[in-house]
C-alpha positions as CSV (number, residue, x, y, z in Angstrom):
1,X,22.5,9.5,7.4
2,X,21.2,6.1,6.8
3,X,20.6,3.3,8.7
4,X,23.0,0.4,8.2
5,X,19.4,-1.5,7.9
6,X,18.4,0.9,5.6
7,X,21.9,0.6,3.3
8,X,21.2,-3.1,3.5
9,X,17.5,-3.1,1.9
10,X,19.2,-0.5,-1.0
11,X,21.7,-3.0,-1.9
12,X,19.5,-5.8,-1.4
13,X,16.7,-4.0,-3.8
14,X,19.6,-3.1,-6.4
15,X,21.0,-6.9,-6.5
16,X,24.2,-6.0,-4.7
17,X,25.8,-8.3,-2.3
18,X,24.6,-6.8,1.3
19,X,27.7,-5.5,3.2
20,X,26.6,-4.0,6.4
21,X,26.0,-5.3,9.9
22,X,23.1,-4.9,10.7
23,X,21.2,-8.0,11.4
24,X,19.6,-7.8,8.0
25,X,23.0,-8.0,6.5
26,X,26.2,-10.1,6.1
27,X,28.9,-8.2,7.2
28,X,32.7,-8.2,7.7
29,X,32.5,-10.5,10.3
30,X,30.8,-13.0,7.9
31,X,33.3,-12.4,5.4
32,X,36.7,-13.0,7.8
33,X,35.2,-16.2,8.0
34,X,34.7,-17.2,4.4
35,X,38.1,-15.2,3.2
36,X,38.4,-12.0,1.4
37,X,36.6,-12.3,-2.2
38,X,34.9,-15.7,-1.3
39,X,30.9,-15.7,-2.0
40,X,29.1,-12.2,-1.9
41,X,30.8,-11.7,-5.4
42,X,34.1,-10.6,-4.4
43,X,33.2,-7.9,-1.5
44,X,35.0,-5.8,-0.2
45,X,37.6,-5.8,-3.0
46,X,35.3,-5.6,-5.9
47,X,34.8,-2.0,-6.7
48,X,31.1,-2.4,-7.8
49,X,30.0,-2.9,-4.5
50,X,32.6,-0.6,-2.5
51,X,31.1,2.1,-4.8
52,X,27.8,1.9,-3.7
53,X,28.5,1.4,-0.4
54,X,30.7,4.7,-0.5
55,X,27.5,6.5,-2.1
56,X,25.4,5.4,0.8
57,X,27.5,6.7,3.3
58,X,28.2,10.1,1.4
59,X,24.8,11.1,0.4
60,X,23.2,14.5,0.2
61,X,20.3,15.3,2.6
62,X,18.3,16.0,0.6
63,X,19.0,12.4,-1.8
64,X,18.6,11.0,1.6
65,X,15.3,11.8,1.7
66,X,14.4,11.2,-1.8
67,X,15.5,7.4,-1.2
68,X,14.2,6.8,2.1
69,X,11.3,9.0,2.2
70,X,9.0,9.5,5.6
71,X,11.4,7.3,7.6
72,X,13.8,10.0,7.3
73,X,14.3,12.2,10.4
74,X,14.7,14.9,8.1
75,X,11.5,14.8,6.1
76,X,9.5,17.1,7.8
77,X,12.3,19.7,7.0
78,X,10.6,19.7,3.4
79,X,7.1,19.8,3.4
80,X,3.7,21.2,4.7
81,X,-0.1,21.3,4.9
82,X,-1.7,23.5,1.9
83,X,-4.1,25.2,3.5
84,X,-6.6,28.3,4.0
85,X,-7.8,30.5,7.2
86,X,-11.2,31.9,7.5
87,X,-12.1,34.0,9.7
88,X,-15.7,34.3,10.8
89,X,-17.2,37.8,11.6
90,X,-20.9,37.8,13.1
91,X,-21.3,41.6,13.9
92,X,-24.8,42.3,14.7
93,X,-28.6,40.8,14.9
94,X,-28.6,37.4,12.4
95,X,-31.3,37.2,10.1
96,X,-32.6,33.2,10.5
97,X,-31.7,31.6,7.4
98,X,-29.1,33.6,5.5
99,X,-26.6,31.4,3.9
100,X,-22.8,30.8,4.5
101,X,-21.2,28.8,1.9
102,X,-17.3,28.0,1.5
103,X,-16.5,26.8,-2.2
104,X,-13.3,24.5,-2.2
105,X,-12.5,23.2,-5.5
106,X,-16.0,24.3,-6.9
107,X,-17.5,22.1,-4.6
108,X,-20.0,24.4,-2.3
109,X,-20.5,23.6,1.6
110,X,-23.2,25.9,2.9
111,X,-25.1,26.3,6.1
112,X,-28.0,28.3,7.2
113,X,-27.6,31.1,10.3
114,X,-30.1,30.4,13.4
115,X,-31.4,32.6,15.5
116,X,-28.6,32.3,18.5
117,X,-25.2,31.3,16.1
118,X,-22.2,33.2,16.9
119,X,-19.4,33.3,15.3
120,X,-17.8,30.7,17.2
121,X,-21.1,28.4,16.3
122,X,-21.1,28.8,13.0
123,X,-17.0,28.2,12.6
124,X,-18.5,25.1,14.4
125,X,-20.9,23.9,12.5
126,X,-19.3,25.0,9.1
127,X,-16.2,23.0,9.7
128,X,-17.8,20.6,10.6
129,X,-19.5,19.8,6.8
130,X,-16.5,20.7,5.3
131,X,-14.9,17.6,7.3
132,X,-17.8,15.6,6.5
133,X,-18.5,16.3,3.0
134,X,-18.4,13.0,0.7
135,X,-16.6,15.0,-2.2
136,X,-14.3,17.7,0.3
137,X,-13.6,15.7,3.2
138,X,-11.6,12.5,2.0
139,X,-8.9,15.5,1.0
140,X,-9.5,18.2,3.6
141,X,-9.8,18.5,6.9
142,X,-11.3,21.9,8.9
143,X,-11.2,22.9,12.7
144,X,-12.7,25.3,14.2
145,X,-10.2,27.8,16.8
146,X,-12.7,30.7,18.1
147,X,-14.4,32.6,15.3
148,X,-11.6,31.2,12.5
149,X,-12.0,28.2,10.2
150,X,-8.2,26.3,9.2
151,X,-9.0,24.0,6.4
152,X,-5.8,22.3,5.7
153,X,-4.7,19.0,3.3
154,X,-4.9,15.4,4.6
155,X,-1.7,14.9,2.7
156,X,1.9,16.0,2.5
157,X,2.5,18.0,-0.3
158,X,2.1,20.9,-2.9
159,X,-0.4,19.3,-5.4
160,X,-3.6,21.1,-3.9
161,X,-1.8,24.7,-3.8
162,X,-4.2,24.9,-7.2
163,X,-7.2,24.3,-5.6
164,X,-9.4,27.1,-5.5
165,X,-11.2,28.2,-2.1
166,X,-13.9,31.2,-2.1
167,X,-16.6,32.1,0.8
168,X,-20.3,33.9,0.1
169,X,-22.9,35.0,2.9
170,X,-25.7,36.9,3.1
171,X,-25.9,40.4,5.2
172,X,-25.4,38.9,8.7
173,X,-22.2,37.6,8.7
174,X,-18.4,38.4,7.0
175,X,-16.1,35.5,5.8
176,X,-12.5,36.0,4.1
177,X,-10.3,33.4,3.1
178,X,-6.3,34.2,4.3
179,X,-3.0,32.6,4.1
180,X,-2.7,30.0,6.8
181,X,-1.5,32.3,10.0
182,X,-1.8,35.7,8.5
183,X,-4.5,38.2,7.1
184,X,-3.2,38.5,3.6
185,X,-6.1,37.4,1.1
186,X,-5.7,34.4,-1.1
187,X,-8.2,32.7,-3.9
188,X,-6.6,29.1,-3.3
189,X,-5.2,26.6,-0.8
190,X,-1.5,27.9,0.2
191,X,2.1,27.2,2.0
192,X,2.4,23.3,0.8
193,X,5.6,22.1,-0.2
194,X,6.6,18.8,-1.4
195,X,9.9,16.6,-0.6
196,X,12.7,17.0,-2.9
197,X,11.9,13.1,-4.2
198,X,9.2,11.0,-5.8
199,X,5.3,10.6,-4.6
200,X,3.7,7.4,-5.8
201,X,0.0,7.2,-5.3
202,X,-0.6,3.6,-3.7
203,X,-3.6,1.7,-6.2
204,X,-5.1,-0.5,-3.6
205,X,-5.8,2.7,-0.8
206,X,-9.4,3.8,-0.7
207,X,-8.8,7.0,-0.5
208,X,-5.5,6.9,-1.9
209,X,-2.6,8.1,-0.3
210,X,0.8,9.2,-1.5
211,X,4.2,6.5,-1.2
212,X,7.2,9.2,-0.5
213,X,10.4,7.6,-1.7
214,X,12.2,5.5,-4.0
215,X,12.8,2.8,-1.0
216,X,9.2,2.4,0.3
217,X,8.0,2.2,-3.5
218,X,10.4,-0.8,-3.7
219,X,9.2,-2.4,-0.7
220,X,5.2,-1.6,-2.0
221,X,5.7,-3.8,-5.3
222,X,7.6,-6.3,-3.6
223,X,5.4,-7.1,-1.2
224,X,2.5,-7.0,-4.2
225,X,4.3,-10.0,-5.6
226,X,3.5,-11.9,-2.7
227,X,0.0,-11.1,-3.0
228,X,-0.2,-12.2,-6.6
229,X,-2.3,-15.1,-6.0
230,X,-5.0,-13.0,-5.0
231,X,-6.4,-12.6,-8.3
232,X,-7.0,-9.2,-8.2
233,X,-5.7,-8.0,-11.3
234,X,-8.1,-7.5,-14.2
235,X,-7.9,-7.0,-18.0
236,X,-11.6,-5.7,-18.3
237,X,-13.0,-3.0,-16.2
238,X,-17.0,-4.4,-16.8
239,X,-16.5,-8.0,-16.6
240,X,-14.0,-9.6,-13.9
241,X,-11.4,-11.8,-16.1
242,X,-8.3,-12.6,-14.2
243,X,-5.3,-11.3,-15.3
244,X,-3.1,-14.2,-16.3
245,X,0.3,-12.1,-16.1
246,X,-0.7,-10.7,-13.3
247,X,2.5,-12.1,-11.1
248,X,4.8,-11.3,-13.9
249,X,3.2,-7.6,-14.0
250,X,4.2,-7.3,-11.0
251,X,7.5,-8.3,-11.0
252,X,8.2,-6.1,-14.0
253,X,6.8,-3.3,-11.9
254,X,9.4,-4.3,-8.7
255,X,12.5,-4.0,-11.0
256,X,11.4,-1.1,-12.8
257,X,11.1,0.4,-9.1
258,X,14.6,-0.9,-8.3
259,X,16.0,0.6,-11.4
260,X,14.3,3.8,-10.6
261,X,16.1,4.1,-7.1
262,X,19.3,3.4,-8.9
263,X,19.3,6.1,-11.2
264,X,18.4,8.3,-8.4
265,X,21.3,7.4,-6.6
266,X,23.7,7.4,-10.0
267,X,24.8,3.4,-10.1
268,X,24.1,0.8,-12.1
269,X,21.1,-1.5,-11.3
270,X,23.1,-4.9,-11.1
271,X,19.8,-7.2,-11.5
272,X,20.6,-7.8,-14.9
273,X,19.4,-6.4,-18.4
274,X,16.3,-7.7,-18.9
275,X,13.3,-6.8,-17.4
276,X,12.7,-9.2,-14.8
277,X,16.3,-8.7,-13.0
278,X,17.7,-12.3,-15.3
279,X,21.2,-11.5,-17.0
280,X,24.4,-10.7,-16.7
281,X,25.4,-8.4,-13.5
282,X,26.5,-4.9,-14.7
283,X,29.4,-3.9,-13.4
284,X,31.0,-0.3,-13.3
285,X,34.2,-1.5,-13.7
């Protein structure tokens, strides 16, 4: 279930009078004091805002977690690391030199046997590139447990289940690529799972990393209005030219986010009809 802080940012992002009490809102107590109907545009008694209100506390788990995202307690229920095992065989004498390359995503990461490697070593030192690699490593990750190799994704999610993984070596050693946790062969990255809600890829992260959840995305481009005057924003990619609707962008991009979480949650978005949240409330009523 929601937070009552959380029910308060929804209905503050959706433009509806904040009816909890939670510190962050203006609850029943404030009201007795003001008289039913008086300010906070007739709540309780005006239906708009008991509706949503009644959402909030009836949702779905799994709506839950599409608004609220990583906060939920529940969001680990619906996700997992796409990932490969590779196991590591070393069975006799090594010849110095021969090669053992894993291929993620076309990208090759090889390394040469010496004389004493192991299999142990060489589940070592091969996870080790992997990690390291400028083009593999800002998205993987690989650790080394006895003679096996678990590459697994740095993010939550299904969209690297696609990416391809194969191994080559020479004559001294033997390398397989398994589902994560078993010895049944696979070609590509395997077991990831994404939440039953939106992933918004955050512009400003170097590497990027995914925004789960209609409520964090709202909180993302609100903040970014704040930060307008940064003068960040450009219209040309070659030559820095400030982007003169660059605060108005952003707004834009706030209430489209707001609208978004209210057609996720089936109400009416009562910031107005125009883009920027001006107008007349919309009512269901």
């Amino acid at each position: 279930m929601l937070t009552e802080q959380q029910k308060d940012e929804v209905e503050r992002h959706l433009r509806y009078p904040s009816s909890g009490a939670s510190p962050g809102g203006l609850g029943p107590a404030f009201l007795v004091q003001l008289g039913t109907g008086a300010g906070m545009l007739g709540f309780p008694t005006d239906p708009a805002n008991m509706g949503l209100r009644f959402r909030l506390n009836n949702l779905p788990i799994d709506i839950e977690v599409k608004i609220v995202g990583a906060d939920h307690p529940n969001y680990d229920d619906y996700l997992a690391f796409a990932g490969v095992d590779i196991p590591i065989t070393v069975p006799g004498a090594v010849t110095v030199g021969d090669p053992v390359i894993v291929q993620i995503d076309k990208e090759p990461i090889t390394y040469a046997l010496a004389s004493n490697d192991t299999a142990n070593s060489v589940a070592v030192a091969v996870a080790s590139l992997i990690t390291a690699d400028p083009v593999v490593g800002p998205y993987f990750v690989a650790m080394a447990v006895g003679p096996l190799i678990k590459v697994r994704a740095r993010q939550w999610g299904n969209s690297y289940n696609s990416t391809s993984v194969a191994v080559f070596s020479g004559q001294s050693a033997t390398l397989a690529v398994n589902q994560p946790g078993t010895t049944t062969a696979t070609s590509r990255m395997y077991g990831g799972n994404a939440p039953p809600g939106p992933l918004f890829i955050d512009p400003d992260a170097s590497p990027s990393f995914p925004i789960y959840g209609y409520l964090p995305w709202c909180r993302y481009w609100e903040n970014q209005i704040g930060l307008a005057g940064d003068g960040m924003d450009t219209i040309k990619a070659d030559v820095f030219t400030q982007e003169r609707l660059e605060y108005r962008k952003r707004r834009q991009a706030y209430f489209d986010a707001c609208r978004d979480m209210a057609q996720a949650l089936g109400v009416q978005y009562a910031g107005g009809g125009t883009f920027d949240g001006t107008g007349g409330r919309r009512r269901i009523t």
